[in-house]
C-alpha positions in Angstrom: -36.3 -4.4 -2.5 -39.7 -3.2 -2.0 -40.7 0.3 -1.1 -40.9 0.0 2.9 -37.9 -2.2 2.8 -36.1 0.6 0.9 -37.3 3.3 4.0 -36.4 1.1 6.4 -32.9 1.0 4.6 -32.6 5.0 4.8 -33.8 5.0 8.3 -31.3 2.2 9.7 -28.7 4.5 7.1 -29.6 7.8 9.3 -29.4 6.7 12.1 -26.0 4.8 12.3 -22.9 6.0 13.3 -20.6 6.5 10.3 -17.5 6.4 11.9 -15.9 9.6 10.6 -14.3 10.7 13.6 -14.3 14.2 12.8 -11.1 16.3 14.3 -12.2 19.4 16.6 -10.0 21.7 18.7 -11.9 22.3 22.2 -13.8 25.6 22.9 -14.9 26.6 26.3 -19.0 27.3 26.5 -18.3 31.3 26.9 -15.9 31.0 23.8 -18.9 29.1 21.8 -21.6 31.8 22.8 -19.5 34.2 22.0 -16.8 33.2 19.0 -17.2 36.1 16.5 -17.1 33.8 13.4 -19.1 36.3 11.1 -17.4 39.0 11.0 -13.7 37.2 10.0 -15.3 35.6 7.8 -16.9 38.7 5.9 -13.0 39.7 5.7 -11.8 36.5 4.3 -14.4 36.4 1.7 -13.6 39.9 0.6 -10.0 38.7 0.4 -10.3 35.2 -1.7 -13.1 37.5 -3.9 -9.7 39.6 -4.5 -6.8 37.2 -4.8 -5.3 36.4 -8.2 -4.4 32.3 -8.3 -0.4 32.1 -7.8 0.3 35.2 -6.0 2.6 35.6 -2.8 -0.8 35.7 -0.6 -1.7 32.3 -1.2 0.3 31.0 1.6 -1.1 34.0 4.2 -5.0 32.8 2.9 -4.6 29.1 2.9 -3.3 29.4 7.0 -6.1 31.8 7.8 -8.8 29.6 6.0 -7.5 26.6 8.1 -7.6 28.5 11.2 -10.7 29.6 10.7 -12.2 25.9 10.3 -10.8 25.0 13.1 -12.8 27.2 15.2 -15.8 26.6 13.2 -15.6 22.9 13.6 -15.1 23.4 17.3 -18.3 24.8 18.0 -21.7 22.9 17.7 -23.3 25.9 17.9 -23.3 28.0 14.2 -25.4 27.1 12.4 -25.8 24.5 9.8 -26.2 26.7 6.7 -23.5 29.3 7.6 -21.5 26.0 7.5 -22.5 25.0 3.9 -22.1 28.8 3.1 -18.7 28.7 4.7 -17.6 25.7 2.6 -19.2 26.0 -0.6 -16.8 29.6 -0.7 -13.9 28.0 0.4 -13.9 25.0 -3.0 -14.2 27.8 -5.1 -10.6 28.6 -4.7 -9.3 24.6 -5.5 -5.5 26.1 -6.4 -5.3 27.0 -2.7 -5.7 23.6 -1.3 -3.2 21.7 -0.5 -3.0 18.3 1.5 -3.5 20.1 4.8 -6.0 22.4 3.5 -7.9 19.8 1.7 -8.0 17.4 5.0 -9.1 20.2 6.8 -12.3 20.9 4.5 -12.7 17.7 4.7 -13.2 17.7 8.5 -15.6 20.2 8.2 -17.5 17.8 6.0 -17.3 15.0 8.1 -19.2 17.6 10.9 -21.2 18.9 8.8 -22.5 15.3 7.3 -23.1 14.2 11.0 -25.7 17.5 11.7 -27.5 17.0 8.7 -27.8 13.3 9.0 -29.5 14.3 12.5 -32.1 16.4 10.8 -32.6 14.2 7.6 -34.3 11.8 9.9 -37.3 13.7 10.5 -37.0 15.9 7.9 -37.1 14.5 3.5 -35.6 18.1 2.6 -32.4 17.4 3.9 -31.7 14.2 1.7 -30.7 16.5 -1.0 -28.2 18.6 1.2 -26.8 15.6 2.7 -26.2 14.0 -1.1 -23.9 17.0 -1.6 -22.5 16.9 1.0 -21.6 13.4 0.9 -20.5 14.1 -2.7 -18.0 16.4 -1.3 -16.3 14.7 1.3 -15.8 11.7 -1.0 -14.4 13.8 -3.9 -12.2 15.4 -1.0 -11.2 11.9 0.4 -10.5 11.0 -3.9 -8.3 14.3 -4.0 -6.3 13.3 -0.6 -5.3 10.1 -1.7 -4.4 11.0 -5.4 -2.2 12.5 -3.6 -1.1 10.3 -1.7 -1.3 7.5 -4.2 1.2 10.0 -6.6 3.8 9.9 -3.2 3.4 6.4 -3.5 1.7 6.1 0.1 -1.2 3.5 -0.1 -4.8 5.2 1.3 -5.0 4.3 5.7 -7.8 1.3 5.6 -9.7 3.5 8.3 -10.4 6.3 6.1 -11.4 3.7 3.0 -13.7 2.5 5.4 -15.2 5.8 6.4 -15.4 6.6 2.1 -17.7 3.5 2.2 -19.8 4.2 4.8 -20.7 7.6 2.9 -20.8 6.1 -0.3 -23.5 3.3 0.9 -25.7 6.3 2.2 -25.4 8.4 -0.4 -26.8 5.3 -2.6 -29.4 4.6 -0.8 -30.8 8.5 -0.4 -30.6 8.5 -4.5 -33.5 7.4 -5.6 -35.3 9.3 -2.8 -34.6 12.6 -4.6 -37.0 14.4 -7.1 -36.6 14.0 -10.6 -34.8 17.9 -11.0 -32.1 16.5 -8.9 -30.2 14.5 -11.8 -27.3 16.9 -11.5 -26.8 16.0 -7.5 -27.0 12.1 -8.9 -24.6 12.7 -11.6 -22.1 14.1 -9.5 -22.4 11.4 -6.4 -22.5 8.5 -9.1 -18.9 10.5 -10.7 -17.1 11.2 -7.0 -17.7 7.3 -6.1 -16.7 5.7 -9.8 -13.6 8.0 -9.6 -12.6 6.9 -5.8 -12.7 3.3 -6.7 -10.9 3.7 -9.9 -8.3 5.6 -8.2 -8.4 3.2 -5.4 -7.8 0.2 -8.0 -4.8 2.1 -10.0 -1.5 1.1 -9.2 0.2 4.4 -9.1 3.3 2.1 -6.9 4.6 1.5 -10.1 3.5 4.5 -12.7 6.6 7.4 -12.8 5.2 10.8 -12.3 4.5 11.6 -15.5 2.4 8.1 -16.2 0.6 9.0 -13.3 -0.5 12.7 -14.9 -1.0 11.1 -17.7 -3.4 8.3 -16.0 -5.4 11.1 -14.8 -5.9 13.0 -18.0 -7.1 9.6 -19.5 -9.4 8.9 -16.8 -11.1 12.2 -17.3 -11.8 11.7 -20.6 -14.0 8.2 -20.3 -15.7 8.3 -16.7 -18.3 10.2 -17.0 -20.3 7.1 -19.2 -19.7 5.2 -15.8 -22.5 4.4 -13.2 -22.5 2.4 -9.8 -25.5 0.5 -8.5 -25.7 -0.4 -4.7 -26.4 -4.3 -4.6 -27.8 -4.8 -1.0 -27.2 -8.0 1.6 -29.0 -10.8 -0.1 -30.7 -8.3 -2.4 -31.7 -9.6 -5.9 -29.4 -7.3 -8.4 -31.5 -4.9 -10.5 -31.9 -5.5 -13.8 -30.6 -2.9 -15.2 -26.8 -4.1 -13.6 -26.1 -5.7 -17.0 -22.8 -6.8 -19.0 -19.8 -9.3 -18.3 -17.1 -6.8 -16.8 -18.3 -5.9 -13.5 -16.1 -3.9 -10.8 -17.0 -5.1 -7.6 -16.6 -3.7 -4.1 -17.6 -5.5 -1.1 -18.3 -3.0 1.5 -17.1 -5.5 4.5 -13.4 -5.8 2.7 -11.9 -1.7 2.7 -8.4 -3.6 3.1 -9.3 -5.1 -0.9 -9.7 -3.2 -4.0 -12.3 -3.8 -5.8 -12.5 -7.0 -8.4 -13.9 -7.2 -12.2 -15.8 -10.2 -12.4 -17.5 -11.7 -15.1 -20.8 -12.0 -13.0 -22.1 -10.5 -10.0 -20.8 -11.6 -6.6 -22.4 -13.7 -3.8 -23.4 -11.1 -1.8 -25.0 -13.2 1.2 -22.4 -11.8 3.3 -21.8 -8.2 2.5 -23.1 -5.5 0.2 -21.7 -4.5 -2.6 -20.8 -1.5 -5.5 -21.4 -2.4 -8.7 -19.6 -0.5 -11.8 -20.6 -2.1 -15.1 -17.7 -1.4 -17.0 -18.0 -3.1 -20.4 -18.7 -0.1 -22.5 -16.1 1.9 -20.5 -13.7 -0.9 -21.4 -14.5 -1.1 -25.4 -14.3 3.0 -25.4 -10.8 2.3 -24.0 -9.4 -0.1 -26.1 -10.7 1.8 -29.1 -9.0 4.4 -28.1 -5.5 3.0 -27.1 -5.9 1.3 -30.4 -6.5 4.5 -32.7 -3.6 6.2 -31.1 -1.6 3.2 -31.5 -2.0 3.3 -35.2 -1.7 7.2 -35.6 1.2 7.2 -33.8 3.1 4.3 -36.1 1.4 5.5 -39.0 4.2 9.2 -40.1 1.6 9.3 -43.2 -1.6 10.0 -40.0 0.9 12.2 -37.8 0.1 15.4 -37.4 3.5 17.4 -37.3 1.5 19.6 -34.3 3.5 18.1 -31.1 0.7 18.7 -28.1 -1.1 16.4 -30.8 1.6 13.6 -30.7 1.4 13.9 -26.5 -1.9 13.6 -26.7 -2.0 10.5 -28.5 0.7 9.2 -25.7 -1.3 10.0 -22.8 -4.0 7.9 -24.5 -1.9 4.9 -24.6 0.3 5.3 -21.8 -2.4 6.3 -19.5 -5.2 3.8 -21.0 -2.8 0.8 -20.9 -2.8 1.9 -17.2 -5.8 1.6 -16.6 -7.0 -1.7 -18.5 -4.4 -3.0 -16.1 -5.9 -2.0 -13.2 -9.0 -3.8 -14.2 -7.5 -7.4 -15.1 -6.8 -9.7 -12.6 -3.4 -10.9 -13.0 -1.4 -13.4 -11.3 2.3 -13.4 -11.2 4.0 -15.4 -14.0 7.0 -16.1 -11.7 6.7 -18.0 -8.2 8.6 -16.2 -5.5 10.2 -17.2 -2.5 11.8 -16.1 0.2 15.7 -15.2 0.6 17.2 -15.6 4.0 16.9 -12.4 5.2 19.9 -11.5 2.7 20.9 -7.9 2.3 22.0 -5.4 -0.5 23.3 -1.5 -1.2 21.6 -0.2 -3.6 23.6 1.6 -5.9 21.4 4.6 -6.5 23.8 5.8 -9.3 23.8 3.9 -12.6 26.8 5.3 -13.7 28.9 4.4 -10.8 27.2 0.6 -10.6 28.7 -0.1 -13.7 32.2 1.2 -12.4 31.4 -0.6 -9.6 31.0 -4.2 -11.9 34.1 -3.5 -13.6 35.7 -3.9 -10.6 33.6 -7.0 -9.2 34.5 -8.4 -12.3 37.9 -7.5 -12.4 38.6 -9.0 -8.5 35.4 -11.9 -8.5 34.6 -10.4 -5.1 31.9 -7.8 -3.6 33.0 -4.4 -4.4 31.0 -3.9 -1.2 32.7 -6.4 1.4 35.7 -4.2 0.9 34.0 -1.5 2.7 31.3 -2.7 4.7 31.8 -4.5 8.2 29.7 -7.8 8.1 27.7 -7.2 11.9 24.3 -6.7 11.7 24.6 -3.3 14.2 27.3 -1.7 11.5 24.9 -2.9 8.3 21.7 -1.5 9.5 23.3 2.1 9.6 24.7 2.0 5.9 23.1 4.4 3.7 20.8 2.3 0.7 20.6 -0.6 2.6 17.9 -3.3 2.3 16.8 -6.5 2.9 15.0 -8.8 0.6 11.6 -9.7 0.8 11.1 -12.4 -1.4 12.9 -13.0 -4.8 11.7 -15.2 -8.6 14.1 -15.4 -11.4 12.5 -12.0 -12.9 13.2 -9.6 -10.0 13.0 -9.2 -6.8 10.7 -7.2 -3.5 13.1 -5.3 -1.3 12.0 -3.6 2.5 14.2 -1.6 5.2 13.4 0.9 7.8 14.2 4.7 7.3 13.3 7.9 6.9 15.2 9.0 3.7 13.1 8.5 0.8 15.1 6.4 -2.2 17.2 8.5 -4.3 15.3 6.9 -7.4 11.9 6.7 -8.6 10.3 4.5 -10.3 11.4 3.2 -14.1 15.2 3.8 -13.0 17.8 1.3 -13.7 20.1 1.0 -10.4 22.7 -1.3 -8.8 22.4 -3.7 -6.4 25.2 -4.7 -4.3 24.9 -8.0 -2.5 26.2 -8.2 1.1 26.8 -11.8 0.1 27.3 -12.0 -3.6 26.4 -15.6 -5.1 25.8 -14.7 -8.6 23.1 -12.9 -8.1 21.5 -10.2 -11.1 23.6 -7.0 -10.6 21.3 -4.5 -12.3 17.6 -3.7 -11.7 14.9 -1.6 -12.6 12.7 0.4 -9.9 8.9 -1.3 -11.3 7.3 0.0 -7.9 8.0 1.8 -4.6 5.3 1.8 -2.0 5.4 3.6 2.0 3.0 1.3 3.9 3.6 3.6 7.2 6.2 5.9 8.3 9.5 5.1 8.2 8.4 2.0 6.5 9.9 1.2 3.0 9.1 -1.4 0.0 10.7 -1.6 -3.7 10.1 -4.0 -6.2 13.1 -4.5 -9.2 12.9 -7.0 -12.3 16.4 -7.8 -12.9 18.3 -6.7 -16.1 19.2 -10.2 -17.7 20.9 -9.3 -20.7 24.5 -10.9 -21.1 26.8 -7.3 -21.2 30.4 -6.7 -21.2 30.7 -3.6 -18.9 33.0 -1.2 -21.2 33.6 2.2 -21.7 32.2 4.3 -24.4 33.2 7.8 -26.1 31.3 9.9 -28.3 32.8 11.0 -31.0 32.5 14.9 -32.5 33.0 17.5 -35.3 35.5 20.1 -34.7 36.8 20.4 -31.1 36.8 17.5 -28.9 37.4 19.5 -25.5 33.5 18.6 -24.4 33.5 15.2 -25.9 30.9 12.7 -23.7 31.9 9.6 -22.2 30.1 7.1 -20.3 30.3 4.0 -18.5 28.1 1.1 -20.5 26.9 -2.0 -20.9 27.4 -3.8 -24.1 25.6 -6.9 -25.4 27.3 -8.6 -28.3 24.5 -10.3 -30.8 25.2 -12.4 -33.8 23.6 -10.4 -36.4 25.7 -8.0 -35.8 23.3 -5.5 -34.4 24.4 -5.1 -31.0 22.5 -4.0 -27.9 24.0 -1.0 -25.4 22.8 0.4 -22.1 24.0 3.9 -21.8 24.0 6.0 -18.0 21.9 8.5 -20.2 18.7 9.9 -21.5 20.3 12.1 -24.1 21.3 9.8 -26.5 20.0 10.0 -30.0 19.9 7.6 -33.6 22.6 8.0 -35.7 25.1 9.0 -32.6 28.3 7.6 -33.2 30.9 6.3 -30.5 34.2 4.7 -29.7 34.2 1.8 -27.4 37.8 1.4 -25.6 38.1 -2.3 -24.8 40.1 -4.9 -26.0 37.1 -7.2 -26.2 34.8 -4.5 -28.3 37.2 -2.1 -30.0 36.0 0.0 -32.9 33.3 2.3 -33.9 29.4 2.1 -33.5 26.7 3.7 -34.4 23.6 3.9 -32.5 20.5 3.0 -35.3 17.5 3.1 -32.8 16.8 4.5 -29.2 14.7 1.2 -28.0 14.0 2.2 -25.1 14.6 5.1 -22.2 14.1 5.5 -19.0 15.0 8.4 -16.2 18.4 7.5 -15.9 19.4 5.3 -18.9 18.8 4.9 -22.6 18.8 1.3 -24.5 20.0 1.4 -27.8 20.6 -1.1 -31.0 24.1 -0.3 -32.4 26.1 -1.7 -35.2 29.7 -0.9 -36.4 30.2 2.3 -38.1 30.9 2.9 -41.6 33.7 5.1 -42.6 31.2 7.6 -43.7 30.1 7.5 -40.8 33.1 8.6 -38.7 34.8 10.5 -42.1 33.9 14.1 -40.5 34.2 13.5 -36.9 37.0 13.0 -34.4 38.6 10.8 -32.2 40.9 11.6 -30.6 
């Protein structure tokens, strides 16, 4: 793009609308002449300079701070840098944001952006101001829907949109700036890498703790990142090189962005461009290295923040090399007939609840549940299937009450009309498209298990003994697989199994796997060493 070209980029960039539909309360004219903003805000700034993060004031400050954007944001007539003064105080106390708080400095932003986009036209010395400030309102917009990513909400398509607009103008204004502004290009290039990545994540099927521990990961590797602007039928630059690319057309905010192997046509919309093959080498070294400390008890460090550390790195880079291939299912899936299910929220009780489907060969919930439509919509857990494969299933219903799992749980599910169907799940995703709207997607627990009851046995007194419901999976080599309702089990626990089909002693020998509600474990038959010092009965 040659130099005019470039102005006449800026200049069409300026003078566009960006959409941002900034929210203001509505002042009369005598209020805006004479709205004694200074002065309150003298008082608050005396007051954050004062308060000590995590005290009881935080709440009084936060409402106060919010009230007093509202009034600024009303009125066109403060001035622009009493704004930025005004803004760049309020960020500096970050532990007193909250959703509301945050979306509220970001409104300012949005106002704030429009003014100086105004001035910028005739004025170069506002490109500068209008980078940060476009920095800021996308690292706000990144902080809002982390959040609302983590409640497993997917980000509104309108407010992508808006993010994109900023992010094209901010890329075009770059290379505008003088040379002593690398630290206002550092930190635009960071706030767009790091609202794409986000965007691209799939927090819907991370548990809370993945999701921290994506984050922590993240930090660590994007700061090597860079975006380039690749305009409408623009040649790319030549420094745009590599064969991992993260592409975002800026026509599509309903898509995440794509890693392709080369750049896209881009005849029909502009793009970002993230090369991302060193970020992805650094990665994989990384996972990799942790990987083989972590198997490795000779290269473990006995220090236990070290160990988590080395978890987060694979847990939360796994995560994120995820997010960047693009995978297609392995299993077709189809749709269902509108066929409904309960699900059993409690994993405990849903195997009580397949002893006795078992027992009968009927629906443990037909026995309770009228059939009509009008009495099924109002029973608590229901939902109706989406679609279905032979690995799991996508579930949907309409309510208000948030599930009473999260994600990685093992649950129940109790078919209105039971044709053999799987009778266990585990929670992979959860996503709110709107309010009131629901989705869930399970992959079915296909192990072959005897539902059975188990009891663990102890030294000394046996009034506190545990006992669980569980699922028991019989293998040849006599190393037996059980599901237990719990996350406290441990190796070498030993239990009694009360069933005619499996009676004896076991011990568990490995803890392959746990989740939040449930523990997997490899078991064989105990030794009488094993049970010489414990009881029974």
């Amino acid at each position: 793009m040659s130099a005019s070209d470039h102005h006449s980029s800026i200049q069409d960039a300026l003078e566009s609308s960006l959409r941002l539909h900034p929210k203001r309360i509505q002042l009369g004219q005598a209020e805006m002449l004479t709205d004694a903003l200074l002065h309150p805000f003298d008082d608050l700034d005396r007051r954050l300079t004062t308060y000590i993060s995590g005290s009881n004031e935080g709440n009084v400050l936060r409402k106060q701070m919010q009230a007093y954007l509202s009034r600024l944001n009303a009125n066109p007539l403060i001035p622009l840098h009493f704004r930025l003064k005004v803004l760049k105080r309020f960020e500096e106390q970050l532990d007193l944001f909250d959703a509301e708080m945050t979306a509220a400095v970001l409104n300012a932003h949005k106002i704030g952006i429009d003014m100086v986009q105004k001035e910028a036209l005739t004025e170069r010395s506002y490109y500068q101001i209008l980078v940060n400030m476009v920095s800021d309102a996308i690292e706000l917009a990144g902080r809002l829907m982390r959040d609302d990513l983590s409640a497993y909400h997917a980000p509104a398509v309108i407010t992508v949109r808006q993010v994109f607009d900023l992010m094209r103008l901010g890329m075009l204004i770059i290379p505008e700036l003088p040379e002593e502004a690398e630290r206002e290009k550092k930190r635009l290039f960071l706030a767009i890498v790091r609202y794409e990545l986000l965007r691209n994540l799939d927090f819907f099927s991370l548990t809370k703790s993945e999701q921290r521990m994506v984050m922590d990961e993240l930090a660590h590797h994007i700061g090597m990142l860079r975006p380039y602007y690749l305009a409408k039928n623009e040649l790319k630059s030549s420094e745009i090189k590599g064969y991992s690319l993260m592409a975002t057309s800026f026509s599509r905010p309903h898509d995440t962005a794509k890693v392709l192997p080369f750049p896209p046509d881009n005849s029909a919309s502009d793009f970002l461009l993230v090369p991302m093959d060193d970020f992805i080498d650094k990665l994989v070294l990384s996972i990799d290295r942790a990987e083989k400390v972590l198997k490795n008890p000779v290269l473990q460090n006995k220090d236990i923040q070290i160990e988590a550390a080395l978890h987060t790195t694979v847990v939360g880079g796994n995560a994120i090399l995820d997010a960047l291939r693009n995978r297609s299912r392995s299993t077709e899936r189809q749709e269902y007939g509108n066929a409904k299910l309960v699900a059993g929220w409690s994993f405990n009780q849903s195997i009580e609840d397949i002893v006795r489907l078992m027992s009968t060969q009927e629906n443990a919930l037909n026995q309770v549940v009228d059939t009509s439509d009008a009495e099924l919509s109002r029973t608590p857990g229901q939902w109706t299937v989406k679609n279905i494969s032979k690995s799991g299933i996508a579930l949907e219903r309409m309510s208000i009450e948030e599930p009473k799992q999260g994600v990685g749980a093992l649950i129940g599910l109790h078919w209105k009309v039971f044709r053999g169907e799987p009778l266990l799940g585990f929670i992979r995703w959860i996503r709110y498209p709107k309010a009131g709207e629901q989705q869930m997607g399970l992959s079915f627990y296909l192990r072959p298990y005897v539902p059975t009851h188990a009891t663990m046995l102890t030294v000394g007194s046996t009034d506190k003994r545990r006992g669980w419901p569980v699922l028991f999976t019989f293998e040849e080599d006599g190393e037996h697989t059980v599901v237990f309702p719990d996350t406290n089990i441990f190796k070498g626990l030993v239990f009694s199994v009360e069933d005619k089909r499996c009676p004896g002693y076991f011990k568990v020998l490995k803890v392959a796997e746990s989740g939040i509600n449930y523990s997997v474990c490899t078991v064989r038959l105990a030794t009488e060493l094993d049970t010489s010092n414990l009881n029974a009965n």
